[in-house]
C-alpha positions in Angstrom: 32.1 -2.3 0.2 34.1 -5.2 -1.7 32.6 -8.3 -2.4 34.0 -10.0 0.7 32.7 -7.6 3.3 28.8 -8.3 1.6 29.8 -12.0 2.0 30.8 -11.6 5.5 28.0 -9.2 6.5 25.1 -10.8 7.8 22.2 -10.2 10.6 19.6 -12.9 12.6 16.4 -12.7 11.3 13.6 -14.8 13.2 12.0 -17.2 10.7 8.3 -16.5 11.8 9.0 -12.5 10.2 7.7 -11.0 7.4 9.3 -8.3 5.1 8.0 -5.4 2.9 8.7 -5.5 -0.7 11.5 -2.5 -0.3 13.0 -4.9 2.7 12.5 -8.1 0.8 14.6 -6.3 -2.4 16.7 -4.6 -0.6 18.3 -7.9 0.8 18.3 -9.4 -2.6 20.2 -6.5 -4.2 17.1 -6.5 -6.8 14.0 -4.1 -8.1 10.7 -4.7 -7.3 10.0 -5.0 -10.5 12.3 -8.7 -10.8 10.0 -9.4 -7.8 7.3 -9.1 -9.6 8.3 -11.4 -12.1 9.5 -13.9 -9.1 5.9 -13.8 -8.5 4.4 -14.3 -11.7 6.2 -17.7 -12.4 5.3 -18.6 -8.7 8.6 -18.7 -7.4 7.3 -16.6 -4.5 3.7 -16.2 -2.9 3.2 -12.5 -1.6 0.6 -11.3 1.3 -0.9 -8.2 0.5 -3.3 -6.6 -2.2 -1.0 -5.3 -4.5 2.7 -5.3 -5.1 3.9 -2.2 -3.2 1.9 -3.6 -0.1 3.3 -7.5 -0.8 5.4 -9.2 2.3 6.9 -11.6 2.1 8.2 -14.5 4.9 11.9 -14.2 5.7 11.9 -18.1 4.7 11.2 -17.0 1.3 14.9 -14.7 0.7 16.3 -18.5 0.4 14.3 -18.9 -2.8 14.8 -16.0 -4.5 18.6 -16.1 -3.5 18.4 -19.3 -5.4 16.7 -17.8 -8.0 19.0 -14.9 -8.3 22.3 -16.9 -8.2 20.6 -19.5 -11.4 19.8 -16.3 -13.4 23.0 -14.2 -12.7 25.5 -16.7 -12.6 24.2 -19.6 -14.9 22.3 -17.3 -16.9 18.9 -19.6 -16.8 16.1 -17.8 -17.2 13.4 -17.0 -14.6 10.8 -20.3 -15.8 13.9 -22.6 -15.6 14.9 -21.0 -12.7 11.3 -21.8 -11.0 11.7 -25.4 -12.8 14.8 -25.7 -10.9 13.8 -24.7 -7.7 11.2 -27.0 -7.5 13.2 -29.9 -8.6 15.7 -28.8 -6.1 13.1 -29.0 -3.1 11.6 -32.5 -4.3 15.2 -33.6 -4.3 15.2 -32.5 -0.9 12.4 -34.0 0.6 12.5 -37.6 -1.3 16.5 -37.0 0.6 15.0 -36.6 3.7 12.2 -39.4 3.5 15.5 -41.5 2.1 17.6 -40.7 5.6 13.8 -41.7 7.3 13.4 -45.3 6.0 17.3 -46.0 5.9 17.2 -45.3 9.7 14.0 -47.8 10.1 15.7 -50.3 8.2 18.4 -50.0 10.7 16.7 -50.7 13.7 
C-alpha cells in the first residue's frame, strides 16, 4: 500500500466508542509500548487495570496522531510533544471563547 492509498483509506468511527490497546495501535501504526509512554506523560488517559486491558475513546486517536506527527516529523520529543498538545487545545478554546464575545459584541 503506497502512501497515498493510507491517506485516502479511511472508515466512520462513532465518537462515543472505545478501542483496545491492539485497536488503538493498530490505527496509529505504533507499539504498545509508545502508548505506554503516551500515557506516562499524560498525553492520553486509559480505562482499564493494566496496559494490555487499557481502551481508549476514539476521541483520543486525534491526540496521539498529533503526538505522532510532532515526534516523527519535527522530531520533538514526547514531553514537548505533551507541552505542545496542551498549548494547542488552550489555543483552541481561548479561539472559540474569542469567536463567542466577538459575536456578542456584534449584536
Amino acid at each position: 500500500m503506497t502512501t497515498i492509498d493510507r491517506v485516502l483509506e479511511g472508515q466512520m468511527l462513532d465518537e462515543t466508542a472505545w478501542l483496545g490497546i491492539g485497536e488503538f495501535c493498530a490505527r496509529l501504526h505504533v507499539e504498545p509500548g509508545w502508548v505506554a509512554e503516551l500515557v506516562e506523560v499524560g498525553v492520553l488517559e486509559p480505562q482499564g487495570p493494566s496496559p494490555d486491558a487499557w481502551s481508549f475513546p476514539v476521541s483520543a486517536l486525534s491526540r496521539a496522531r498529533t503526538v505522532v506527527r510532532l515526534v516523527d516529523d519535527l522530531g520533538v520529543n514526547l514531553a514537548g510533544a505533551a507541552l505542545i498538545l496542551e498549548l494547542l487545545e488552550e489555543r483552541r478554546v481561548l479561539e472559540r471563547r474569542l469567536g463567542l464575545l466577538e459575536r456578542l459584541l456584534e449584536d
